[in-house]
Backbone bond lengths (Angstrom), bond angles and torsions (degrees), N, CA, C in turn:
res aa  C-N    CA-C-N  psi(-1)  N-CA   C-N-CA  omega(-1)  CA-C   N-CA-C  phi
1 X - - - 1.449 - - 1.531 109.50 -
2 X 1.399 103.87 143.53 1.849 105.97 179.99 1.638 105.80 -122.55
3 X 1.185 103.27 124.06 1.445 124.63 173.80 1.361 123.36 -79.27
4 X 1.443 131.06 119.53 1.340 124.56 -174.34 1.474 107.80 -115.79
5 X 1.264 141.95 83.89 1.297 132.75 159.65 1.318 130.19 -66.61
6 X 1.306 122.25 135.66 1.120 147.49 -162.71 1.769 136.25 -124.38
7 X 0.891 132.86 166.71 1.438 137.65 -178.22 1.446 128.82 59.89
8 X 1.539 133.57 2.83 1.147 125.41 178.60 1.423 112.40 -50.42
9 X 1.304 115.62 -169.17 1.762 143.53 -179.46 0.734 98.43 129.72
10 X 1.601 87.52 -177.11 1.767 125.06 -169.95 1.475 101.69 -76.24
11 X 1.278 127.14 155.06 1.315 142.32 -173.27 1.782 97.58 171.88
12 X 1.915 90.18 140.35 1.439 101.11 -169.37 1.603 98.37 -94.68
13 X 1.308 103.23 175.47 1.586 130.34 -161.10 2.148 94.93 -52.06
14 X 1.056 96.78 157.70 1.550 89.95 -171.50 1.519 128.86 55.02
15 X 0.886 131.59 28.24 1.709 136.41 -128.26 2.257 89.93 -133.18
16 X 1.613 122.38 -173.75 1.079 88.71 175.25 1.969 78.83 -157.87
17 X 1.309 113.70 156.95 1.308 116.09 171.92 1.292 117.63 -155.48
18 X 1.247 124.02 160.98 1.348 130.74 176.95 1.714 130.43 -124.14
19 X 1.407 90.65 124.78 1.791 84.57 178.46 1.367 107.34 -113.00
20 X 1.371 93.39 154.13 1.688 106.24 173.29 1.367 114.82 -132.50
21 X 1.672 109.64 144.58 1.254 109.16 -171.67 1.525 99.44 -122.63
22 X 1.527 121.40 147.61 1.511 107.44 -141.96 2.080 80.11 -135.13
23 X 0.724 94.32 120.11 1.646 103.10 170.33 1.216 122.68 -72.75
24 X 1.498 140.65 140.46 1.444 129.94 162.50 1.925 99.54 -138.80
25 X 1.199 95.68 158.33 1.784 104.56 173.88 1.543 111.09 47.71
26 X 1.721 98.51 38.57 1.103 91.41 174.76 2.046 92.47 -168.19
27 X 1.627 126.21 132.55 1.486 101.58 163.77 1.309 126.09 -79.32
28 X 0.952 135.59 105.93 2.030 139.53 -174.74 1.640 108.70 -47.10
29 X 1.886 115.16 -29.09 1.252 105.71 -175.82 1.601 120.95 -58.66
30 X 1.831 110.16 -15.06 1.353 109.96 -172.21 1.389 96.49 -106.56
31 X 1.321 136.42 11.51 1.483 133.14 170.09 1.614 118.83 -106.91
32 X 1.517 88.37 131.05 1.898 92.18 166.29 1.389 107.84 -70.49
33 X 1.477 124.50 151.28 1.406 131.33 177.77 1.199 109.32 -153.40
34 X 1.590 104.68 139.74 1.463 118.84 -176.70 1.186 120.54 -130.13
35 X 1.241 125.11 133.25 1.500 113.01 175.19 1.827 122.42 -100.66
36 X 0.790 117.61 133.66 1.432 135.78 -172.73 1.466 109.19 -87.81
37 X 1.282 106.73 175.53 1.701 122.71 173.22 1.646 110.68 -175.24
38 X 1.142 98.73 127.52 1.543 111.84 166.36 1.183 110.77 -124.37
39 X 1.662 126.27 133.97 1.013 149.10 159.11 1.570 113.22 -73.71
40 X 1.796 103.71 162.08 1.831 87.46 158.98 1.498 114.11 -70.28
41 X 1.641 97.27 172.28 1.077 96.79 -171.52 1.810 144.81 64.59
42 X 1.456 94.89 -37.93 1.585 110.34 -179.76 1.956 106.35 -92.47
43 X 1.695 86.00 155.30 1.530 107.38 172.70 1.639 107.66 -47.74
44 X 1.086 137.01 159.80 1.814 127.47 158.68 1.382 87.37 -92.57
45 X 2.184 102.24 134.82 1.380 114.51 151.33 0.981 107.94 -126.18
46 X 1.297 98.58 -168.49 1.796 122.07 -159.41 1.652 93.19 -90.96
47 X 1.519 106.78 132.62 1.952 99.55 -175.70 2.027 85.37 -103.77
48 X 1.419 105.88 -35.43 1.939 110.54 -158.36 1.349 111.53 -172.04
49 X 1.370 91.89 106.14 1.885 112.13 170.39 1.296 110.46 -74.68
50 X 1.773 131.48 153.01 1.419 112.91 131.02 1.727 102.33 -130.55
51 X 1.059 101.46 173.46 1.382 109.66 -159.17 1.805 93.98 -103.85
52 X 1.622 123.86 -174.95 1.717 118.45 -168.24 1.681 75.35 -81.00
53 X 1.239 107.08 -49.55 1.958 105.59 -179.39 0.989 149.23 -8.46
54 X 1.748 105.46 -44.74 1.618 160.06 170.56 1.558 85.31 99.39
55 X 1.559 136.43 -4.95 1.938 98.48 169.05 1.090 123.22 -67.93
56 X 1.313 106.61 140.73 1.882 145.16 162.16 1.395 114.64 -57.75
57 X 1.325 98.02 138.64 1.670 109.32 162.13 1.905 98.26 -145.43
58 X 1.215 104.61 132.71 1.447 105.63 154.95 1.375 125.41 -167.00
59 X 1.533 104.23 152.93 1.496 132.58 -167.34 1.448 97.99 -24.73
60 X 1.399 134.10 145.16 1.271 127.16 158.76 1.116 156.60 -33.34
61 X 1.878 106.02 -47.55 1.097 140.46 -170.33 1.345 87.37 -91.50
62 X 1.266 158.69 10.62 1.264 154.08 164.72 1.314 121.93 -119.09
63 X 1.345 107.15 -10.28 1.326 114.25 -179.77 2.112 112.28 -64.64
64 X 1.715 101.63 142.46 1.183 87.11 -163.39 1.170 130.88 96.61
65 X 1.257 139.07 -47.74 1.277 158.65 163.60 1.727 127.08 -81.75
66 X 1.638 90.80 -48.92 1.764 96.06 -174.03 1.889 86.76 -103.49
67 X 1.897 101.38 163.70 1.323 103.54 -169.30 1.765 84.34 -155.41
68 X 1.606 99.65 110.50 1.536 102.74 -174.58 1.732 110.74 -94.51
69 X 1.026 120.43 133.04 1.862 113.75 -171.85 1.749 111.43 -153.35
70 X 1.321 83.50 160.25 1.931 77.81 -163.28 1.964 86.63 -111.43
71 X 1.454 102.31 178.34 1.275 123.02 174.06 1.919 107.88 -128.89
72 X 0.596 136.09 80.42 1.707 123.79 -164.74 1.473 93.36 -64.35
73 X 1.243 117.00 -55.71 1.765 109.12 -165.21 2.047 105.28 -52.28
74 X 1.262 108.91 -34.54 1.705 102.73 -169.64 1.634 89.88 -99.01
75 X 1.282 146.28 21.74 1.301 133.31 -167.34 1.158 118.25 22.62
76 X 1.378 113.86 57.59 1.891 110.02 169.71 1.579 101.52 -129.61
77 X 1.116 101.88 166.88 1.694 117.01 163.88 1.454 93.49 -129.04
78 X 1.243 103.53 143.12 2.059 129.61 -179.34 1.846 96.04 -118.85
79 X 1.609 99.11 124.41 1.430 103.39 142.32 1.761 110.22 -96.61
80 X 1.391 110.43 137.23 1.531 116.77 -175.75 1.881 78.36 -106.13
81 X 1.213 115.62 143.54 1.436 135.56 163.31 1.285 107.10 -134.38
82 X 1.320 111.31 116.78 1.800 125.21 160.52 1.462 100.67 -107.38
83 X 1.437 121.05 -166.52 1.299 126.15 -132.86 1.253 130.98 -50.59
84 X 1.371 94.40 80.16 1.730 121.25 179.98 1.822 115.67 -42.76
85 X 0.776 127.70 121.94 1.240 148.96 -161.58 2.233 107.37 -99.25
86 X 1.069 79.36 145.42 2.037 68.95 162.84 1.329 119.20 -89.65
87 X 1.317 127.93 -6.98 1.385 115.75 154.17 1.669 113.03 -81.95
88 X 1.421 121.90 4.74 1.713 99.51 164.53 1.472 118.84 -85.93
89 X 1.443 110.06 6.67 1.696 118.13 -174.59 1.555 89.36 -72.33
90 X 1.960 93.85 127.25 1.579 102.14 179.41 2.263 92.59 -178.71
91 X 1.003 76.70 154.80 1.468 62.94 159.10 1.666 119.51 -120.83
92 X 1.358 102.38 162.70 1.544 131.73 -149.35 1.475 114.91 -74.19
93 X 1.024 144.40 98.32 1.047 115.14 172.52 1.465 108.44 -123.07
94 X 1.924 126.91 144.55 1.131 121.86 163.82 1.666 122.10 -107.38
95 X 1.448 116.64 146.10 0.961 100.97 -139.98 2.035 89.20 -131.29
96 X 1.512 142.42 134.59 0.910 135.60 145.57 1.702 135.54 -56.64
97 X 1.393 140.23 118.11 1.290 110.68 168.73 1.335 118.81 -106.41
98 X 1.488 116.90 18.60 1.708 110.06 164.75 1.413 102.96 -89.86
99 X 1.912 133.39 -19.76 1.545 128.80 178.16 1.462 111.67 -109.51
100 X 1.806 111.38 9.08 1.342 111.55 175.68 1.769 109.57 48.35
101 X 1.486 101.64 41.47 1.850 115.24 -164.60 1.528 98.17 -97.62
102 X 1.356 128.47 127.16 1.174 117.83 156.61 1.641 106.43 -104.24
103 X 1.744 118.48 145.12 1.329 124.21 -170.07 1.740 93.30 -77.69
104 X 1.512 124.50 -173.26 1.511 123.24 170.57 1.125 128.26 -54.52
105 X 1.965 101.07 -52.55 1.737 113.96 158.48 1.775 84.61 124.66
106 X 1.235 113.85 155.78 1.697 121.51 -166.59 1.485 107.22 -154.44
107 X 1.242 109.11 123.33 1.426 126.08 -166.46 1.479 107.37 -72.24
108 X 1.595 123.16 121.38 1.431 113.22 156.87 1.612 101.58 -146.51
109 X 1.769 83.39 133.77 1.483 120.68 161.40 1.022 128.63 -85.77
110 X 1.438 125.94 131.97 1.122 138.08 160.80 1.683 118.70 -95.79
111 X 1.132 119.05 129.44 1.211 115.20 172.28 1.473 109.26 176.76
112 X 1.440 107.27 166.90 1.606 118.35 175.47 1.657 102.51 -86.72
């Protein structure tokens, strides 16, 4: 399966964006998916899971803010991010764990 992530940029402090991670050669409705983030310097973690189920899990510091959701008919999962912070600057990555797939990964900045 090939993962296409999508939508990063720049966006200022409080600001809101959306990524999508777009599945192919593979159906996403029977896969859990998570999206990740690595900063410089930092480990990559987990920011928002959803399960084939549709339950949620997410990172703390995002909780509230980020809103992880699937589409089965377009095979994507969307992270929605509202008031983006300058510590969410990291890049994106979405990730399958039934094809152990990581997507390319998509840069977003936060800043003034």
């Amino acid at each position: 399966v090939q993962l296409q992530a999508s939508g990063g940029g720049l966006v200022q402090p409080g600001g809101s964006l959306r990524l999508s991670c777009a599945a192919s050669g593979a159906i996403f409705s029977i896969n859990g998916v998570g999206w990740y983030r690595q900063a410089p310097g930092n480990k990559r973690e987990l920011v928002a899971a959803i399960t084939s189920g549709g339950n949620t899990n997410y990172l703390d510091s995002v909780k509230g803010r980020f809103t992880i959701s699937r589409d089965n008919a377009k095979n994507t999962v969307t992270l929605q991010m509202n008031s983006l912070k300058p510590e969410d600057t990291a890049v994106y990555y979405c990730y399958s764990y039934s094809y152990n797939s990581w997507g390319q990964g998509t840069q977003l900045t936060v800043s003034s």
